[in-house]
C-alpha positions in Angstrom: 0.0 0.0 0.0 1.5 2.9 -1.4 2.9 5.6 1.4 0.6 4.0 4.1 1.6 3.9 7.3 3.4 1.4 9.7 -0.3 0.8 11.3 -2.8 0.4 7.9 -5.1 2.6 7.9 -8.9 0.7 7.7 -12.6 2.1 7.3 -15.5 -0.1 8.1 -18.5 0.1 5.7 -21.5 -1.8 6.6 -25.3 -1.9 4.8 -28.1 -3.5 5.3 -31.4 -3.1 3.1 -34.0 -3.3 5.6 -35.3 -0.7 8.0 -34.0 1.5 9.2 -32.6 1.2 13.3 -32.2 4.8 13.9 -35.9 5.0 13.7 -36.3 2.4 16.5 -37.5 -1.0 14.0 -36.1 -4.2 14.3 -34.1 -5.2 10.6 -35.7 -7.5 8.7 -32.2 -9.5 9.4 -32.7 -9.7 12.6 -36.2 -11.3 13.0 -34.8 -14.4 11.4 -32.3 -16.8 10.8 -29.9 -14.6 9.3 -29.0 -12.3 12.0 -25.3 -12.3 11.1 -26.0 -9.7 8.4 -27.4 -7.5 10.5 -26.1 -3.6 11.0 -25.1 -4.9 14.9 -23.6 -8.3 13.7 -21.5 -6.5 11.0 -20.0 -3.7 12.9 -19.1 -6.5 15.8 -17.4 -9.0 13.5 -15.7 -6.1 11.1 -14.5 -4.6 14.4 -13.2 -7.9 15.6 -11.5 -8.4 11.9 -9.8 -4.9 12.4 -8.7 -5.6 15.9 -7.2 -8.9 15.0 -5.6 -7.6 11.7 -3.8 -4.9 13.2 -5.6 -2.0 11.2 -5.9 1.1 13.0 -10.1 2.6 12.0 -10.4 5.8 10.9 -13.3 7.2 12.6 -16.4 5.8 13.4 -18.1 2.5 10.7 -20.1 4.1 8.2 -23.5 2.3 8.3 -26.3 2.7 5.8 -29.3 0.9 6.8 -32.2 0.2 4.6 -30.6 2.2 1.4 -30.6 0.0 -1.3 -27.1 -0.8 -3.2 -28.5 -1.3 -6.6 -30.0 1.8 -7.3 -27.5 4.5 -8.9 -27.8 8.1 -7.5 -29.6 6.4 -4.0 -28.5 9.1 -1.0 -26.3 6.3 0.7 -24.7 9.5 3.1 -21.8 6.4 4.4 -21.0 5.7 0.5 -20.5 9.3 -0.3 -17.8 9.7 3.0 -16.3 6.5 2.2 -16.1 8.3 -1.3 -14.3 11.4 0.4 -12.2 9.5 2.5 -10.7 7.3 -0.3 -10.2 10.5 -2.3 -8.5 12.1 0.4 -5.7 9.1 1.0 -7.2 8.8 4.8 -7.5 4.8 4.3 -5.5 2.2 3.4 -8.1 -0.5 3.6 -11.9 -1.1 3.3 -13.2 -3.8 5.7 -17.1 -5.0 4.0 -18.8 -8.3 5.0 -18.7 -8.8 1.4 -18.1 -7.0 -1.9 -22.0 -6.7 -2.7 -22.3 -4.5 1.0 -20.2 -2.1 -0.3 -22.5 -1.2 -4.0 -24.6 -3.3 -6.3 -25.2 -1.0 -9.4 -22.0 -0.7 -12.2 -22.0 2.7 -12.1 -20.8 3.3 -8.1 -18.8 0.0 -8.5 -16.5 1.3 -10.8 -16.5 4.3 -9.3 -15.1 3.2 -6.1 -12.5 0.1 -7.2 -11.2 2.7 -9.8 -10.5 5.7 -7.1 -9.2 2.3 -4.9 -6.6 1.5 -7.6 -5.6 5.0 -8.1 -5.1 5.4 -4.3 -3.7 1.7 -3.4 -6.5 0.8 -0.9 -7.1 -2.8 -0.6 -10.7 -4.5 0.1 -10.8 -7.4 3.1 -13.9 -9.2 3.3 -14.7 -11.2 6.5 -14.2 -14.5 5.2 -10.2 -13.3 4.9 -10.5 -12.6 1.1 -8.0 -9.6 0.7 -8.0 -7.9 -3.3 -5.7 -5.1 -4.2 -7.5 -3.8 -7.7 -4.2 -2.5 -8.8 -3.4 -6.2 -9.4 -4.8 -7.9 -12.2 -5.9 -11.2 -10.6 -7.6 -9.3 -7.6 -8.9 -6.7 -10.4 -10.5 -9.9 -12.2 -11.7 -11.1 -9.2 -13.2 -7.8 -8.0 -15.3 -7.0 -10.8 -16.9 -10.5 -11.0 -17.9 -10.1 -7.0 -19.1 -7.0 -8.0 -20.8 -8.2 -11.1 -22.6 -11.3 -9.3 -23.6 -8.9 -6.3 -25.4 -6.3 -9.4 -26.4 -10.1 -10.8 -28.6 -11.0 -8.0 -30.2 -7.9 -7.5 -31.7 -7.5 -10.9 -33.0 -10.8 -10.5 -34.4 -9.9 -7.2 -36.2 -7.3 -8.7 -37.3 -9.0 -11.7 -38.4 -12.0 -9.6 -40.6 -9.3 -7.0 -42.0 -7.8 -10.2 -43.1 -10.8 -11.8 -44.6 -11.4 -8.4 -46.4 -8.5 -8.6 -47.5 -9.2 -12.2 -49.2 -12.2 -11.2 -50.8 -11.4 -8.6 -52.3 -8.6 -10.9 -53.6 -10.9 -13.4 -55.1 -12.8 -10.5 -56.6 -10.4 -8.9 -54.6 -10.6 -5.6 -53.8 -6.7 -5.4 -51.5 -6.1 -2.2 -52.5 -3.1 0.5 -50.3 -0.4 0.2 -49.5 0.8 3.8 -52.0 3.5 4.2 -54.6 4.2 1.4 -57.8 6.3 1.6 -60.3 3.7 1.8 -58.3 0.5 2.7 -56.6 -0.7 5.4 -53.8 -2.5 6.1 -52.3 -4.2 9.2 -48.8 -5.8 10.3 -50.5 -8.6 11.5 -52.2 -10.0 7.9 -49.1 -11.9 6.2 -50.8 -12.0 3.2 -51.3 -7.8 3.4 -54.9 -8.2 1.3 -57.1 -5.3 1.0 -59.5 -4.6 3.7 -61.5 -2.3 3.8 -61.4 1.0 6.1 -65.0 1.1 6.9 -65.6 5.0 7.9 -63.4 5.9 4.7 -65.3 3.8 2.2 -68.3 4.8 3.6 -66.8 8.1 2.8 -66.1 7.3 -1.1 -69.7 5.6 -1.4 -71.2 9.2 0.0 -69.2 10.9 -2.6 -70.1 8.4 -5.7 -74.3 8.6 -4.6 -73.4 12.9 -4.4 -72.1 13.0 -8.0 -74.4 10.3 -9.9 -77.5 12.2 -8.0 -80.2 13.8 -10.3 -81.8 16.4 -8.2 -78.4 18.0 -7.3 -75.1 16.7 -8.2 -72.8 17.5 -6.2 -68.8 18.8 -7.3 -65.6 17.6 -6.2 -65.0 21.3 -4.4 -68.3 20.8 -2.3 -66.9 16.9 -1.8 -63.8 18.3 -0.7 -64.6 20.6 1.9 -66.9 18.1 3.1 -63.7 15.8 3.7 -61.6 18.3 4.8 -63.8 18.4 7.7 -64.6 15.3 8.7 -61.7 13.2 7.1 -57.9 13.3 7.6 -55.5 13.1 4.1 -53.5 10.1 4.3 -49.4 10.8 2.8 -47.4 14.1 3.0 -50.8 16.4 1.9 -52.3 18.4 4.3 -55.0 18.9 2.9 -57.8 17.4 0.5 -58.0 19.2 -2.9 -60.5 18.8 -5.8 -57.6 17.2 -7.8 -56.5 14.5 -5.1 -60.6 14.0 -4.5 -61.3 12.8 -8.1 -57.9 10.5 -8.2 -59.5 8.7 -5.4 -62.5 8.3 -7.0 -61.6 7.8 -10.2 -59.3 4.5 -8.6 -60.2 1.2 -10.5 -59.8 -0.6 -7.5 -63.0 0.7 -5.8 -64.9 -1.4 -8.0 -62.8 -4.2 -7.8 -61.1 -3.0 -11.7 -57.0 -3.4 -11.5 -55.1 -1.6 -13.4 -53.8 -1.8 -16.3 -50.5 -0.4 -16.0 -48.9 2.9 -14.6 -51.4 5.6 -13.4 -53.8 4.7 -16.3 -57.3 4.7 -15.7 -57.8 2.1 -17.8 -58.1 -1.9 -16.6 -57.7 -5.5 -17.4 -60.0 -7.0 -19.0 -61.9 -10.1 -17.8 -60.2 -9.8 -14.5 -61.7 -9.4 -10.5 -60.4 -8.1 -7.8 -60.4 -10.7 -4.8 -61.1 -8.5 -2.4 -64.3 -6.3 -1.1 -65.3 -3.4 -3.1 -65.9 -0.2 -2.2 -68.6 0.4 -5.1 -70.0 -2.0 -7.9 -69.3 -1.4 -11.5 -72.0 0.2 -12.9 -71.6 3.2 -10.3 -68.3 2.8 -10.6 -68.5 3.6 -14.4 -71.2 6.3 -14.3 -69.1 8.4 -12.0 -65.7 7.9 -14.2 -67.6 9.0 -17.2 -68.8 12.4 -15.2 -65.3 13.0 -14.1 -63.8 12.3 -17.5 -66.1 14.0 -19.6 -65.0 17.3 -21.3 -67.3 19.7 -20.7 -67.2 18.8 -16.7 -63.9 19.2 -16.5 -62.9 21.9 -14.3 -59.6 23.3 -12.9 -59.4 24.8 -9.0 -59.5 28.0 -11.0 -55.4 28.9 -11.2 -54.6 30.0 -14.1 -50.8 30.1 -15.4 -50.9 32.5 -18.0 -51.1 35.6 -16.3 -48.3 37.7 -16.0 -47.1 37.6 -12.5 -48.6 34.0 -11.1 -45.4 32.3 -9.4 -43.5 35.4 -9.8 -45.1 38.3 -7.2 -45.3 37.0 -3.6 -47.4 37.6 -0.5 -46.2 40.2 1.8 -47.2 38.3 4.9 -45.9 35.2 4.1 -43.6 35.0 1.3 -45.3 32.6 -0.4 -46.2 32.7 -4.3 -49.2 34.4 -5.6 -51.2 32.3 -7.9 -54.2 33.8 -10.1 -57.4 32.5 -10.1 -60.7 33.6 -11.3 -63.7 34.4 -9.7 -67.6 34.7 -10.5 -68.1 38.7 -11.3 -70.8 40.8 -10.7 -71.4 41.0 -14.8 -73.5 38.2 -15.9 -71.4 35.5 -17.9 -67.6 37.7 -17.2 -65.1 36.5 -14.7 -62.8 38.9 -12.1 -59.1 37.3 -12.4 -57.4 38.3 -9.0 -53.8 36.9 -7.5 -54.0 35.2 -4.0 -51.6 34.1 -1.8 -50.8 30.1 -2.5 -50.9 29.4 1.3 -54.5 30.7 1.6 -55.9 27.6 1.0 -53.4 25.3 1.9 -53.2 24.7 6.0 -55.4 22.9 8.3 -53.2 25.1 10.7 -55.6 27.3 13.0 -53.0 29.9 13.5 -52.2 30.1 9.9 -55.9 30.8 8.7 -56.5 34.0 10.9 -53.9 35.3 8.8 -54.8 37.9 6.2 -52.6 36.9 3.2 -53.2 39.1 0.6 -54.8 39.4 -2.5 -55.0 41.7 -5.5 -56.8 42.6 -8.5 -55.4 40.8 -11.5 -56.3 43.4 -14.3 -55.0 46.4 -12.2 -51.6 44.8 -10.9 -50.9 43.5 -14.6 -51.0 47.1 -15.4 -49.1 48.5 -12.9 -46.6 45.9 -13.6 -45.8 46.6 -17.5 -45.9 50.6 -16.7 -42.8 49.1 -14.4 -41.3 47.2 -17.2 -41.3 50.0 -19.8 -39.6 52.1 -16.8 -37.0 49.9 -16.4 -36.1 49.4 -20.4 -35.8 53.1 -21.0 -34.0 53.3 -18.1 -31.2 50.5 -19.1 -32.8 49.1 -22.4 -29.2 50.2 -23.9 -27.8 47.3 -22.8 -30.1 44.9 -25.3 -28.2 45.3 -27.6 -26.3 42.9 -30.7 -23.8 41.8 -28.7 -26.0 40.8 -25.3 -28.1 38.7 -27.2 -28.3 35.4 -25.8 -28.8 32.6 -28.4 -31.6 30.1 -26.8 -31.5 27.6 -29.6 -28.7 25.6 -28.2 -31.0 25.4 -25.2 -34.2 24.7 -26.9 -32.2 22.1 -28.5 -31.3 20.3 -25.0 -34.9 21.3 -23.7 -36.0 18.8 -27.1 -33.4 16.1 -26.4 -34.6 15.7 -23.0 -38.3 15.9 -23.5 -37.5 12.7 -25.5 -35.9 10.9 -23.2 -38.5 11.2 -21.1 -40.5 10.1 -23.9 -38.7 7.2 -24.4 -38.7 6.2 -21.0 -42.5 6.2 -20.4 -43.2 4.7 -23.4 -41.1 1.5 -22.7 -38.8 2.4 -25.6 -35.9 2.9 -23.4 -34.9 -0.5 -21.9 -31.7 0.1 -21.4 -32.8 1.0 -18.1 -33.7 -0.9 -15.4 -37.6 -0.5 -14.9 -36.4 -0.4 -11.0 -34.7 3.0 -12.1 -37.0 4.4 -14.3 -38.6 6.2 -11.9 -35.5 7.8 -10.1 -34.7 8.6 -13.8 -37.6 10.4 -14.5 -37.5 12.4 -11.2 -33.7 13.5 -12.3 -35.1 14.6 -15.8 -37.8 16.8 -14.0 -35.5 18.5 -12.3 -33.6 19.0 -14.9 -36.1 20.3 -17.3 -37.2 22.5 -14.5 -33.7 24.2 -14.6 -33.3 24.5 -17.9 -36.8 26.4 -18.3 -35.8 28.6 -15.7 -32.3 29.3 -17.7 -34.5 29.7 -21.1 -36.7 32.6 -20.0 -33.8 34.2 -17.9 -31.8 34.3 -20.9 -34.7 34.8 -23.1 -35.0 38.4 -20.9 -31.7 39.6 -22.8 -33.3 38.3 -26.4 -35.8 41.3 -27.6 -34.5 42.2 -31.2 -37.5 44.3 -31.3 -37.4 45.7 -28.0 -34.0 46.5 -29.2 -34.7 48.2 -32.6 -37.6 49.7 -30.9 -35.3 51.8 -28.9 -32.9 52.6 -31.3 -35.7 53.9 -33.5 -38.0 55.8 -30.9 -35.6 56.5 -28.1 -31.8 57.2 -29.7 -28.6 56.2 -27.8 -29.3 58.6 -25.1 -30.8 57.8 -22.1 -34.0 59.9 -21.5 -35.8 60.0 -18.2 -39.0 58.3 -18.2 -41.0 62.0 -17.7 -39.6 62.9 -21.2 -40.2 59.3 -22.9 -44.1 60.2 -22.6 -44.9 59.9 -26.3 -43.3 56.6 -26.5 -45.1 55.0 -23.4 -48.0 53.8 -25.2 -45.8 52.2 -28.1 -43.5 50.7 -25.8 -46.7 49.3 -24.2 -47.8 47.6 -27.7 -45.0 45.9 -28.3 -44.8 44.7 -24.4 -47.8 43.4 -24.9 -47.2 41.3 -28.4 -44.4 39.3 -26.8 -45.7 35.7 -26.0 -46.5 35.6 -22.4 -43.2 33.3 -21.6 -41.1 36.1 -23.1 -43.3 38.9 -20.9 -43.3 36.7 -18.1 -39.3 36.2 -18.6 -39.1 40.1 -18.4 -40.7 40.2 -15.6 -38.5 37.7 -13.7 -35.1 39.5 -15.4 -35.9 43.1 -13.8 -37.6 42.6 -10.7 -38.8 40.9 -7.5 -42.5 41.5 -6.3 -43.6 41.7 -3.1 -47.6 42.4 -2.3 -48.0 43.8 0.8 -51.7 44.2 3.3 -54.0 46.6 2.2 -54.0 50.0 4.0 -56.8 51.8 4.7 -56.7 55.2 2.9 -53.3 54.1 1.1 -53.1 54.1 -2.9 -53.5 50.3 -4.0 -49.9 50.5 -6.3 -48.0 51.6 -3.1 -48.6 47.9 -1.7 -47.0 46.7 -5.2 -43.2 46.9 -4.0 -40.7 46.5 -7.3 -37.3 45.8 -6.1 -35.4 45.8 -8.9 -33.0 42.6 -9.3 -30.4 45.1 -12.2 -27.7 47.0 -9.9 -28.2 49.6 -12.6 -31.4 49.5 -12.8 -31.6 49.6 -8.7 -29.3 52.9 -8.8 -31.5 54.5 -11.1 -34.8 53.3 -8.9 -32.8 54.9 -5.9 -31.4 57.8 -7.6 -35.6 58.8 -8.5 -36.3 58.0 -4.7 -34.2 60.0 -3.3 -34.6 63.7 -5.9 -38.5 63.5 -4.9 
């Protein structure tokens, strides 16, 4: 080992995928025969093996328990400071119960007997198997360990899959822990579905609402009704109109099962084994209702206004979102922005809290008188050479849309299906940067804001006073942008903050622009300050 020291240097890495200990549950391992692989059991006999071995351990063993090896990108915290630690030439040795402990997937197996070789730290096993992947042999030998390990976990999965596709086709759907409507208990091995019977009666109420002639009833009025009387069951904290109809709109009420995915469509000639919440025919009525295109609703947000996600609520900080309300005009709506977090605690202290809200029509207005301010003010600076090119970014924005094509659609099986979804959450986030990076740089992209300048304004600068008889012009061609390009704008110059109403005060003077330009801010200042 290459500039180790007289004492070797060793670092314990131990996994288990079971649950977890922190959290006070007894591992999977240790409930049966095989307690040896347990997260106790392996830091016992790997300190034993250090002990005995003469190895010095660096710091404390770095456990991950129930984190799955086989998945690439899992957060296994122990793997990423083994990682460091290797990189850093603090260990001379890696003590595992066996190769597969230590990664399962190809990718992080290479990753770490690669960084091993390049920093001469050997791998002992607990059945005395020492490999140095610097050597050939041992390299050999390595990558078939680690090989077999990946080996047995794809078949793993592929055998629990098949598992599940059978029971599928059988009928023999498996309770998930906690689902509205079902129940599911430790103590049934086979974990069938049975029912909950206050939250079915629940989903019955809601079916006989909806299919009712004299009144049907809508998912808003069925929400706030279970908003009172019933808890949500995950991470949501409250019921909502859209997490309402997917529990309605579940083919497994009826005893249906699903085709694939979240499809609402079934498999044919096939019966649930379990008790129904509702029989078909109601079952059926109600999916048609909810499907049907001219009962479709939305909770009334609406994402093309100018400053929805952008402006946020002075008491809170939250986003405002528009939504649309019922106006006094026959047949016209009133669009107004309202604070997300309105709607959206159960919290007692939270709801005697005014957030605000503001007129849609008159806040839009306010806000492009603020973005023809700020381009007379630094609009010289959109010029030829400032011009961002977003094709090269449309172009990515493209690619990755059809990977994530590809992916649903079954074309890409390169992947494991056991990844696909990890996959898809990394391409979300992804595409969710690289939108954000398309309108910011899309904000320094106006050739016509540009020429418009030139043309109307000249070089100079000209205080905002004297640009009068441009204003309106200015305005036009604002307004002829596509909203992603006026909604870019928006984000480039400033941040919006919409504070309480006060009583007397002018509505703008709640609309606080704070300018995200240095230039632009000086200039905003420079104004402040001569009045």
């Amino acid at each position: 080992m290459a500039d180790s020291p007289s004492i070797p240097r060793a670092a314990l890495y131990v996994r288990v995928s079971s649950d977890d200990v922190a959290k006070g549950h007894v591992t999977r391992e240790e409930k049966g025969e095989q307690a040896s692989v347990s997260i106790r059991a392996q830091q016992t006999r790997g300190l034993a093996l250090i002990q005995a071995e003469g190895y010095r351990l660096v710091g404390t063993p770095l456990v991950d328990d129930g984190i799955s090896g086989y998945k690439p990108g899992a957060n296994r915290q122990a793997f990423a400071e083994l990682m460091r630690t290797i990189k850093a030439g603090k260990i001379d040795v890696i003590v595992a119960r066996a190769i597969d402990r230590i990664g399962c997937n190809d990718e992080e197996n290479s990753l770490i007997r690669l960084s091993c070789a390049d920093k001469g730290v050997l791998f002992h096993t607990f059945d005395g198997n020492k490999m140095d992947p610097r050597k050939s042999a041992d390299k050999f030998q390595l990558q078939l360990y680690q090989s077999l390990a990946e080996l047995q976990s794809a078949q793993k999965s592929e055998t629990a899959r098949n598992v599940t596709e059978q029971r599928r086709v059988e009928g023999r759907l498996r309770a998930a822990k906690k689902t509205f409507g079902w129940q599911w208990e430790k103590g049934n091995p086979a974990r069938s579905m049975l029912l909950e019977p206050v939250e079915a009666e629940a989903i019955r109420d809601a079916y006989a609402a909806i299919v009712s002639s004299d009144s049907p009833a809508s998912l808003a009025s069925i929400r706030n009704r279970w908003n009172e009387l019933y808890p949500t069951v995950g991470k949501a904290e409250v019921w909502t109109s859209s997490s309402v109809r997917t529990v309605l709109l579940r083919p497994s009420n009826a005893g249906f099962v699903r085709l694939h995915g979240r499809t609402l469509d079934y498999l044919p000639d096939v019966r649930g084994q379990w008790e129904h919440i509702t029989d078909e025919q109601t079952y059926l009525k109600v999916k048609s209702i909810l499907t049907s295109e001219s009962r479709r609703t939305t909770t009334g947000r609406i994402s093309e206004r100018l400053v929805s996600g952008i402006a946020t609520c002075g008491v809170c900080g939250n986003v405002m979102q528009a939504n649309s309300v019922a106006s006094k005009v026959p047949g016209e709506r009133r669009y107004t922005y309202r604070c997300e977090s309105k709607n959206r605690t159960r919290d007692a202290s939270e709801k005697m809290k005014r957030h605000v809200t503001a007129d849609a029509t008159e806040l839009d207005a306010y806000t492009r008188t603020q973005i023809v301010y700020a381009f007379i003010k630094v609009g010289d600076r959109f010029n030829e050479e400032s011009r961002a090119d977003t094709a090269k970014l449309r172009d990515d924005h493209d690619v990755l849309k059809r990977t994530r094509s590809e992916l649903l659609s079954g074309v890409g099986e390169l992947y494991e299906l056991a990844d696909i979804s990890s996959k898809l959450r990394q391409l979300k986030d992804e595409e969710a940067k690289l939108i954000t990076l398309i309108e910011e740089t899309e904000a320094t992209k106006y050739e016509g804001l540009h020429d418009l300048r030139i043309g109307l304004l000249g070089a100079q600068r000209i205080d905002f006073s004297d640009a009068s008889q441009y204003r309106k012009a200015l305005l036009e061609r604002f307004d002829a942008l596509p909203i992603h390009e006026r909604r870019a704008l928006v984000k480039y110059f400033y941040k919006i903050t919409i504070q309480p109403r006060i009583k007397g005060g002018s509505a703008t003077k709640r609309y606080e622009f704070t300018a995200r330009d240095a230039e632009l801010a000086k200039a905003m200042t420079a104004e402040e300050d001569s009045r």
